[in-house]
C-alpha positions as CSV (number, residue, x, y, z in Angstrom):
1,X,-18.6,6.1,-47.1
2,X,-18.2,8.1,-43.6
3,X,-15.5,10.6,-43.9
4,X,-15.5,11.6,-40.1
5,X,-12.1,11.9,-39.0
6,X,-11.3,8.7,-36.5
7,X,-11.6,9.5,-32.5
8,X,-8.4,10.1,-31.2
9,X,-7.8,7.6,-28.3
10,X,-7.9,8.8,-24.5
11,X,-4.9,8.5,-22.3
12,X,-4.7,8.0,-18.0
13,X,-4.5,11.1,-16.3
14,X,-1.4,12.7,-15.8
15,X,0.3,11.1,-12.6
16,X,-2.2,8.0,-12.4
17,X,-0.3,4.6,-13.0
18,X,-2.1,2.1,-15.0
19,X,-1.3,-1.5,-13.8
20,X,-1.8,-3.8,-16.6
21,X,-0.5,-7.3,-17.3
22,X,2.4,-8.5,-17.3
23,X,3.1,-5.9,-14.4
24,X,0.0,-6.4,-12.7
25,X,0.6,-9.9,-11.1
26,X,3.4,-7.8,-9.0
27,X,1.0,-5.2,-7.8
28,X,-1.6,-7.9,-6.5
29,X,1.0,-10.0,-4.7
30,X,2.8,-6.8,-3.0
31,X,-0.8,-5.5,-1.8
32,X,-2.0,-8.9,-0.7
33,X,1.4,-9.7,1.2
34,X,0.8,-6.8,2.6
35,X,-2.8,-7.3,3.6
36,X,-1.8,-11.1,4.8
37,X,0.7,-9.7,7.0
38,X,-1.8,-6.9,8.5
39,X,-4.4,-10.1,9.1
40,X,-1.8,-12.3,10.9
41,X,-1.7,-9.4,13.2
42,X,-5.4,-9.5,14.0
43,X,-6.5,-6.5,12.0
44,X,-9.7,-6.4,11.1
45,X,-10.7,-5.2,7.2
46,X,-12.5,-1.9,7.0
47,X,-13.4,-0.4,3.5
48,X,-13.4,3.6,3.3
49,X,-15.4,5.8,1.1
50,X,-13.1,7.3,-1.7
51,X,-14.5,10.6,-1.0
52,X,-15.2,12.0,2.3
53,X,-16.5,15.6,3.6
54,X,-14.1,17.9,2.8
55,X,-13.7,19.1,6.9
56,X,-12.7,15.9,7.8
57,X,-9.3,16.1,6.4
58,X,-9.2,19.7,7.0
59,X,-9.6,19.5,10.5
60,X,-8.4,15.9,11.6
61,X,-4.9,16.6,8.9
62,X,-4.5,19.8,9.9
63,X,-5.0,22.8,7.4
64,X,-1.1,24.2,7.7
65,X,0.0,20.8,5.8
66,X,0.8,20.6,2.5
67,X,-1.7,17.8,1.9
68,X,-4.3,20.4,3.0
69,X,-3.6,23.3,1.5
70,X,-1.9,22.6,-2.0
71,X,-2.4,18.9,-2.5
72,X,-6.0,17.9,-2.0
73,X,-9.1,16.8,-5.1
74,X,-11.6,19.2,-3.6
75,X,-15.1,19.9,-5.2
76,X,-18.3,20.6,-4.9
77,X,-21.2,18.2,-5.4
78,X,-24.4,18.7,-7.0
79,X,-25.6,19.1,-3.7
80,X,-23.7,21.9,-3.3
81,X,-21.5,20.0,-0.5
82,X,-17.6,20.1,-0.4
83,X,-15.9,17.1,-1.0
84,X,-12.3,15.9,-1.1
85,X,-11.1,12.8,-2.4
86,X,-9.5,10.9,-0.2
87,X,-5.7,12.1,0.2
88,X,-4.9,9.3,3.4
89,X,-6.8,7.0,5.5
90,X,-6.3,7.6,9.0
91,X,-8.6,10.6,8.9
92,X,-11.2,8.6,7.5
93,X,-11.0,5.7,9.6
94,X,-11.1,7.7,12.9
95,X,-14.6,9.3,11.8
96,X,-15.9,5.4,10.6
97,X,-15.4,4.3,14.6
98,X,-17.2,7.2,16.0
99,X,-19.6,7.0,13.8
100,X,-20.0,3.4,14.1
101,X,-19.1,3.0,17.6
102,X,-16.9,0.9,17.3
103,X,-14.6,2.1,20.1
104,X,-17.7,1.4,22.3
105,X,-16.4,-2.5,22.5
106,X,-13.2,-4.3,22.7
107,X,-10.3,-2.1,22.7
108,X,-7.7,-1.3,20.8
109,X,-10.0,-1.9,18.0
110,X,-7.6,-2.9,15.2
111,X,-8.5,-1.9,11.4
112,X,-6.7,-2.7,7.7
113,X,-7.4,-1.1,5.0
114,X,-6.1,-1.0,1.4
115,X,-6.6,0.9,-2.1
116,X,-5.9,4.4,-3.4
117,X,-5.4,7.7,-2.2
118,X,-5.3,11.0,-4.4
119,X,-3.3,14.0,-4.1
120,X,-2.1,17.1,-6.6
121,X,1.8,16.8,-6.6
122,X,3.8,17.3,-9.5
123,X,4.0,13.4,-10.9
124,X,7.4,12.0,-11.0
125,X,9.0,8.5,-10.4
126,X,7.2,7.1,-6.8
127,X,5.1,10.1,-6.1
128,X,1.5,10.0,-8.6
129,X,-1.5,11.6,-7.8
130,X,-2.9,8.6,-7.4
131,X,-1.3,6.1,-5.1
132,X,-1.7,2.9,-3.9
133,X,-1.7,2.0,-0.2
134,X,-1.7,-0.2,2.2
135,X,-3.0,1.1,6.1
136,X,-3.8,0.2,9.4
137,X,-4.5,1.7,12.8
138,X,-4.9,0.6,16.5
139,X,-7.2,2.6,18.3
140,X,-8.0,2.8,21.9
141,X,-4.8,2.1,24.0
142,X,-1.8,4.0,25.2
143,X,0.7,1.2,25.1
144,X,4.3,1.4,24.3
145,X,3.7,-2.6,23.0
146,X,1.1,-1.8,20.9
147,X,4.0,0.6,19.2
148,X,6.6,-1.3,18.8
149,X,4.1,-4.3,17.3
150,X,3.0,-1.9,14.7
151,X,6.5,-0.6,13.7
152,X,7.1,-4.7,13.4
153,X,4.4,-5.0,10.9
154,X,5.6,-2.6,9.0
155,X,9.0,-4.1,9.0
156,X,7.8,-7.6,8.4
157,X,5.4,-6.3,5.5
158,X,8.3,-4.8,3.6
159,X,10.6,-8.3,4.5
160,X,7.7,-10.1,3.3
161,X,8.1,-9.3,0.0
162,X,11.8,-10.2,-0.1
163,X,13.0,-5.9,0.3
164,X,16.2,-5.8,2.2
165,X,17.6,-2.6,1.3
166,X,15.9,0.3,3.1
167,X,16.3,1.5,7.0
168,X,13.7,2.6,9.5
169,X,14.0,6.2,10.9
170,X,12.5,7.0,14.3
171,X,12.2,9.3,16.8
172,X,9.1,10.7,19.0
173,X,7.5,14.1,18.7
174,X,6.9,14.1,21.8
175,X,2.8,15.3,23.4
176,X,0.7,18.1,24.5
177,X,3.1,18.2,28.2
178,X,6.2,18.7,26.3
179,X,6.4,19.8,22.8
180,X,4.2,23.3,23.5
181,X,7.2,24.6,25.0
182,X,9.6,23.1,22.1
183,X,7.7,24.5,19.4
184,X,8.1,27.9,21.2
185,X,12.2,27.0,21.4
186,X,12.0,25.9,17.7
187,X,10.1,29.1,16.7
188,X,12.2,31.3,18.3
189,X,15.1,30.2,16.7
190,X,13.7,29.8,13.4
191,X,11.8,33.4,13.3
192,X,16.0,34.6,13.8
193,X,17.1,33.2,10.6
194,X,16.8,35.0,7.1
195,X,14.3,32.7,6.0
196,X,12.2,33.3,2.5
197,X,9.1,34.5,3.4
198,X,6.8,31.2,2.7
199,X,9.4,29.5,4.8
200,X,8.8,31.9,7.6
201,X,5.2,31.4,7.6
202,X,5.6,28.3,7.6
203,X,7.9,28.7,10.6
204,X,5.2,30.8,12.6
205,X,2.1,28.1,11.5
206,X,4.1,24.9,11.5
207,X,7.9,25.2,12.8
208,X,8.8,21.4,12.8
209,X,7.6,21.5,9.0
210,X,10.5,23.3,8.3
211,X,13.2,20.8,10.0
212,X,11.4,18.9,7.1
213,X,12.4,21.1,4.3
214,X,14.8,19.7,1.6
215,X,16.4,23.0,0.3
216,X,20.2,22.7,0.9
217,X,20.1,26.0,2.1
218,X,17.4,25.4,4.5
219,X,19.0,22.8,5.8
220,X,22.3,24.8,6.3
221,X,20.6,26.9,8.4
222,X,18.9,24.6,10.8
223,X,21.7,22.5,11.1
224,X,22.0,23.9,14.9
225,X,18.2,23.9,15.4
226,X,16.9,22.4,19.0
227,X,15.6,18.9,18.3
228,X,12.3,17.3,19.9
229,X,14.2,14.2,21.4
230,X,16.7,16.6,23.6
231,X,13.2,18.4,24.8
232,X,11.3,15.1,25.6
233,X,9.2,15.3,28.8
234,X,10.0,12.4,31.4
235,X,7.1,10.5,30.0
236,X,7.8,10.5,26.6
237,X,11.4,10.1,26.8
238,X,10.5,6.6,28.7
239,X,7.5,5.5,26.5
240,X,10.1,6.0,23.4
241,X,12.7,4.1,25.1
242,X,10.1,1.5,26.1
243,X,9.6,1.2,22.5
244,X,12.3,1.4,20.7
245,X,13.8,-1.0,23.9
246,X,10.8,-4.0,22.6
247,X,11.9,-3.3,18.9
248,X,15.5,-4.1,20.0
249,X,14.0,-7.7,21.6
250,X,12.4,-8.2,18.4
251,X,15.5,-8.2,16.5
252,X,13.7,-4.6,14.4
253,X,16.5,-2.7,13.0
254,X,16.4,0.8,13.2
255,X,18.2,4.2,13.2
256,X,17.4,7.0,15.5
257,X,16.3,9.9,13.3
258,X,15.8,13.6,15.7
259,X,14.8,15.3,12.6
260,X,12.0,13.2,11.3
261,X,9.1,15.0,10.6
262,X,6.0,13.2,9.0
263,X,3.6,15.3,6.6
264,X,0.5,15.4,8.6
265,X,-0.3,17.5,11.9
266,X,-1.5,14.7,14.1
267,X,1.3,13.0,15.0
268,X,2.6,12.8,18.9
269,X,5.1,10.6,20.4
270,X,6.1,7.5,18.5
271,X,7.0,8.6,14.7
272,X,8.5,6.1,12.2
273,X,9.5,6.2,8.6
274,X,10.7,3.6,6.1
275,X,14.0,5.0,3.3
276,X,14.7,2.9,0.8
277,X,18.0,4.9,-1.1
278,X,17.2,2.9,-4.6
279,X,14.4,5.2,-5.4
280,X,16.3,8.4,-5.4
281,X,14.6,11.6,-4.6
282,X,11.6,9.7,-3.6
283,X,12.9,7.6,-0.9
284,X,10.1,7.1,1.5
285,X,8.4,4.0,1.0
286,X,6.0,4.0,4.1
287,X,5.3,5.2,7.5
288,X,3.7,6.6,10.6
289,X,2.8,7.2,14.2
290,X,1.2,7.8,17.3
291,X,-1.6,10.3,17.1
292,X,-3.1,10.8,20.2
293,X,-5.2,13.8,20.6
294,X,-7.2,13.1,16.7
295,X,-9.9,11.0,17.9
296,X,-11.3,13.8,20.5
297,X,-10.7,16.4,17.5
298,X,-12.9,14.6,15.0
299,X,-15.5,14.4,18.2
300,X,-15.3,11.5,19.3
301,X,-13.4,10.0,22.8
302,X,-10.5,11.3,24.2
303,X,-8.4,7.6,23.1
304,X,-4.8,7.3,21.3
305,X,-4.5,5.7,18.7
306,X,-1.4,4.3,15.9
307,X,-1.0,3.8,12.9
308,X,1.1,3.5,9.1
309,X,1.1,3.3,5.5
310,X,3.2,1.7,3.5
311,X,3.2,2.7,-0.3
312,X,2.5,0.0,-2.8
313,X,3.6,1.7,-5.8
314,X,7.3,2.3,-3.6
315,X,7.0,-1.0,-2.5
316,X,7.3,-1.7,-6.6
317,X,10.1,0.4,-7.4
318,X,11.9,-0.6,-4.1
319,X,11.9,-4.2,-5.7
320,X,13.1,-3.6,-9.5
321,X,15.5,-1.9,-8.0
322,X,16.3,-4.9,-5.8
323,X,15.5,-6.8,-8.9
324,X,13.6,-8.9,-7.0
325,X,10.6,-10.6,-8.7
326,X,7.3,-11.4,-6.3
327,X,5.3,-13.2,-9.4
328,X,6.4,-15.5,-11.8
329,X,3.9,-14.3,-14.4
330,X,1.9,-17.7,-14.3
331,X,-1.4,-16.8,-15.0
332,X,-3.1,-20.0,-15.0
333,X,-2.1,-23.5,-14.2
334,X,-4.0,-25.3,-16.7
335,X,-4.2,-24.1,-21.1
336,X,-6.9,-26.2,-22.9
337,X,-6.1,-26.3,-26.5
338,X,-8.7,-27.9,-28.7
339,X,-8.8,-28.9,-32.4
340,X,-12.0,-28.8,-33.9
341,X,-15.7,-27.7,-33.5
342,X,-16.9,-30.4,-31.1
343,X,-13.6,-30.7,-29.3
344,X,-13.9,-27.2,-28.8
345,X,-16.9,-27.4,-27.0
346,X,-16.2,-30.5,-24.8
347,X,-12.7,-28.1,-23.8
348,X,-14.9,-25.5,-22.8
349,X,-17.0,-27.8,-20.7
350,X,-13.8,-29.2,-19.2
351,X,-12.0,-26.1,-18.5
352,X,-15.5,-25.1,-16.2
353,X,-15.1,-28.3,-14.6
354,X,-11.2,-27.7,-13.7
355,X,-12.0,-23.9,-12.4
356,X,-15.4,-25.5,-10.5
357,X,-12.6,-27.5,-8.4
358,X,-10.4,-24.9,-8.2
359,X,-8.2,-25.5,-10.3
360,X,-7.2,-22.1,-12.4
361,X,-7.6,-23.0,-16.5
362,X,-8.1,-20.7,-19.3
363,X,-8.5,-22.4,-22.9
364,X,-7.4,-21.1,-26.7
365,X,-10.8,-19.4,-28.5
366,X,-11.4,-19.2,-32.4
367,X,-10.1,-21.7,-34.8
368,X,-6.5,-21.4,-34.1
369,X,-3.9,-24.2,-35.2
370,X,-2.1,-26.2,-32.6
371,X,0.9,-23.9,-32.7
372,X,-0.4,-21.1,-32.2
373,X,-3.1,-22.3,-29.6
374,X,0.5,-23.6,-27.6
375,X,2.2,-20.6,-27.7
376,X,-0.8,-19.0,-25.9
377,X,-0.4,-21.6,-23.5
378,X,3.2,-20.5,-22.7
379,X,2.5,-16.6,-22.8
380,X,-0.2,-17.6,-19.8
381,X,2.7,-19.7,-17.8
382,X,0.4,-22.8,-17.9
383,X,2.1,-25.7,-16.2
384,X,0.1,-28.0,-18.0
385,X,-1.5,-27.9,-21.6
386,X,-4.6,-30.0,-22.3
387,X,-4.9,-31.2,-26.5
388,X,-8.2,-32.3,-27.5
389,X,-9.2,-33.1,-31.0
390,X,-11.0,-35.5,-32.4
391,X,-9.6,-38.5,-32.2
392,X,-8.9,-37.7,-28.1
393,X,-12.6,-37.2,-28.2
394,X,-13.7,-40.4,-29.9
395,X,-11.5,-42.3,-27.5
396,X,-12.8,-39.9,-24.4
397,X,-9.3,-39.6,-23.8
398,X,-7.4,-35.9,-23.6
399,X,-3.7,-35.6,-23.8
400,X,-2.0,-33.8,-20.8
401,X,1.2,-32.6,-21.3
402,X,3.9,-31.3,-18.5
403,X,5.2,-27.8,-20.0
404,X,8.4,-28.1,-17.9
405,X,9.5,-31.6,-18.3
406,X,8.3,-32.1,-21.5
407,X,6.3,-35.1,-21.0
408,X,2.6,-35.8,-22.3
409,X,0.2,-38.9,-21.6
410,X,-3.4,-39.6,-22.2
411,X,-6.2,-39.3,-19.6
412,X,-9.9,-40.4,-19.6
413,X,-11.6,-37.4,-19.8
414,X,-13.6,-38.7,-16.6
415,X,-10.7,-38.8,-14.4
416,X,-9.3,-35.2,-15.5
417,X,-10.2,-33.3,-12.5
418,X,-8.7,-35.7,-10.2
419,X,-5.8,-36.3,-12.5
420,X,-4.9,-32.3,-12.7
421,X,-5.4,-32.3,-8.6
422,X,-3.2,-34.9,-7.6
423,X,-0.5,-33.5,-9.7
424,X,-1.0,-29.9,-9.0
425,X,-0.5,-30.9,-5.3
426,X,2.3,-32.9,-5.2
């Protein structure tokens, strides 16, 4: 008799979401909506490392950010190298084109990408240290159009999905010609306030970070603060309205937001955020912008480049609290049910030839009675439930039988497949 005490069972990590059925047909159709959307557009699929050197994000995120300093899966490997897992993509992506050279051909080169991304944050509803995204980014062209046609995708990504109730926030940060000379503006009138002291580093490292800052008291303060937009050089002020002018003729709705300020360092110019109020606290539910001077700092050519990422997991909340289902839990199309050991077998055979044609089919296993083996049927939203026993077998007949209206008839077994296709299309 063994008297060990049983193992106790393991659990997720903190702040890690598991997807599992009957959620998980949501999360699929969400991230390849998105994904479909990003193709129609012409992006092309790149597939990142989940781990990248740990400089990269340092240097091309920008080591004042919170993702940087407080937020990032940093460690060392067994050889001895630093290593971060991944906490966003653009980073990542910039250093696969110049490694690969892929901004030595056709520009802008345009890239989707899709899976997750880790970060340290205390886990509450819609923010987990491991999220779930859904990227792109054009590279390679300075073009007001090429803007406004990502901050469409974005849009139509979210309206894809059936999501009506969030706004998009945007403004422009402006570039190296003009916001130099704001950030001195914004500094000196930050450094006069009786600011905490993290806040005032912050305010000497990063001064629009603090515009950022939630803290009603904060806010109080820099409720009089000089905003980028009223500081725009004359370039930037018409590439924004060239912009935002396109997104009007493409019927984009959006609402001009002068203190937006995105999380990572790189961003210039065009800056965008999607707000969906149902999520509370965490309201974000994807975003991003023009970041034109990242490429040269990773080492590679001096090109602009644009980009966002919408938040899967966000996406999912935004719609329960739309209640808005994407999946009507159907996980096959076809249930065999069979009654006895040689009817079993010829099911099995069947079901093959069903999924061979494309058909989706799963079938009942073990010696389960006809009741039973139906209810499984229904708990896998079959449309159609195949019984086989042996009579059905002797006659090389199988009864099919319409889940929804109720209705069964006989088919030769020979003419299944084409039986199942006809009907499934119609």
């Amino acid at each position: 008799m063994n008297d060990s005490p049983k193992p106790q069972p393991f659990s997720a990590p903190k702040g890690v979401p598991d997807y599992v059925p009957p959620a998980s047909p949501e999360f699929l159709t969400v991230r390849e909506t998105f994904t479909r959307q990003t193709r129609l557009a012409g992006y092309e699929h790149i597939e990142l490392p989940v781990f990248e050197e740990t400089g990269l994000f340092a240097r091309g995120v920008g080591e004042s950010t919170d993702v940087v300093s407080k937020e990032m899966y940093t460690f060392e490997d067994r050889g001895g190298r630093s290593v971060t897992l991944r906490p966003e993509g653009t980073a990542g992506v910039m250093r696969a084109v110049i490694e690969h050279n892929l901004d030595r051909g056709q520009l802008p080169v345009k890239l989707s990408y899709a899976g997750p991304f880790f970060r340290y944050e205390r886990p509450q509803a819609g923010r987990y240290r491991q999220l779930q995204q859904v990227g792109v980014e054009a590279v390679g062209v300075d073009d007001p159009a090429l803007d406004a046609e990502t901050v469409a995708l974005a849009d139509r990504c979210f309206r894809s999905i059936g999501l009506t109730g969030f706004r998009l926030e945007m403004t422009s940060l402006g570039d190296g010609a003009c916001r130099p000379a704001y950030r001195r503006k914004l500094q000196e009138f930050l450094l006069g306030l009786p600011l905490d002291e993290a806040t005032r580093e912050r305010a000497e490292l990063n001064p629009l970070r603090v515009l950022d800052d939630k803290r009603p008291e904060v806010q109080e303060m820099t409720a009089d603060a000089p905003l980028m937009p009223d500081h725009l050089c004359p370039d930037c002020r018409g590439h924004f309205e060239t912009v935002t002018g396109l997104l009007d003729d493409m019927g984009v709705t959006y609402t001009l937001a002068p203190r937006l300020v995105r999380g990572l360092d790189y961003y210039t110019r065009t800056c965008f955020e999607f707000v969906h109020d149902g999520l509370g606290a965490q309201s974000g539910i994807g975003g991003g912008g023009r970041y034109d001077g990242l490429m040269a700092q990773l080492g590679g050519q001096e090109l602009s480049g644009i980009g966002f990422g919408l938040g899967v997991d966000r996406a999912l909340l935004a719609l329960q609290a739309e209640k808005i289902r994407v999946s009507d839990g159907s996980r096959v199309a076809v249930y065999g049910v069979a009654m006895g050991a040689a009817a079993r077998r010829r099911m099995a055979v069947e079901i093959d030839r069903l999924r061979v044609a494309g058909i989706s089919a799963d079938m009942s296993f073990g010696a389960r009675g006809l009741k039973g083996a139906m209810k499984g049927a229904d708990r896998a939203g079959a449309r159609f439930a195949l019984v086989l026993g042996d009579r059905e077998l002797e006659s090389g007949m199988v009864a099919v039988k319409d889940l929804a209206a109720h209705e069964q008839i006989d088919v030769p077994l020979a003419e299944l497949v084409t039986h199942l296709q006809g009907r499934l299309s119609a």
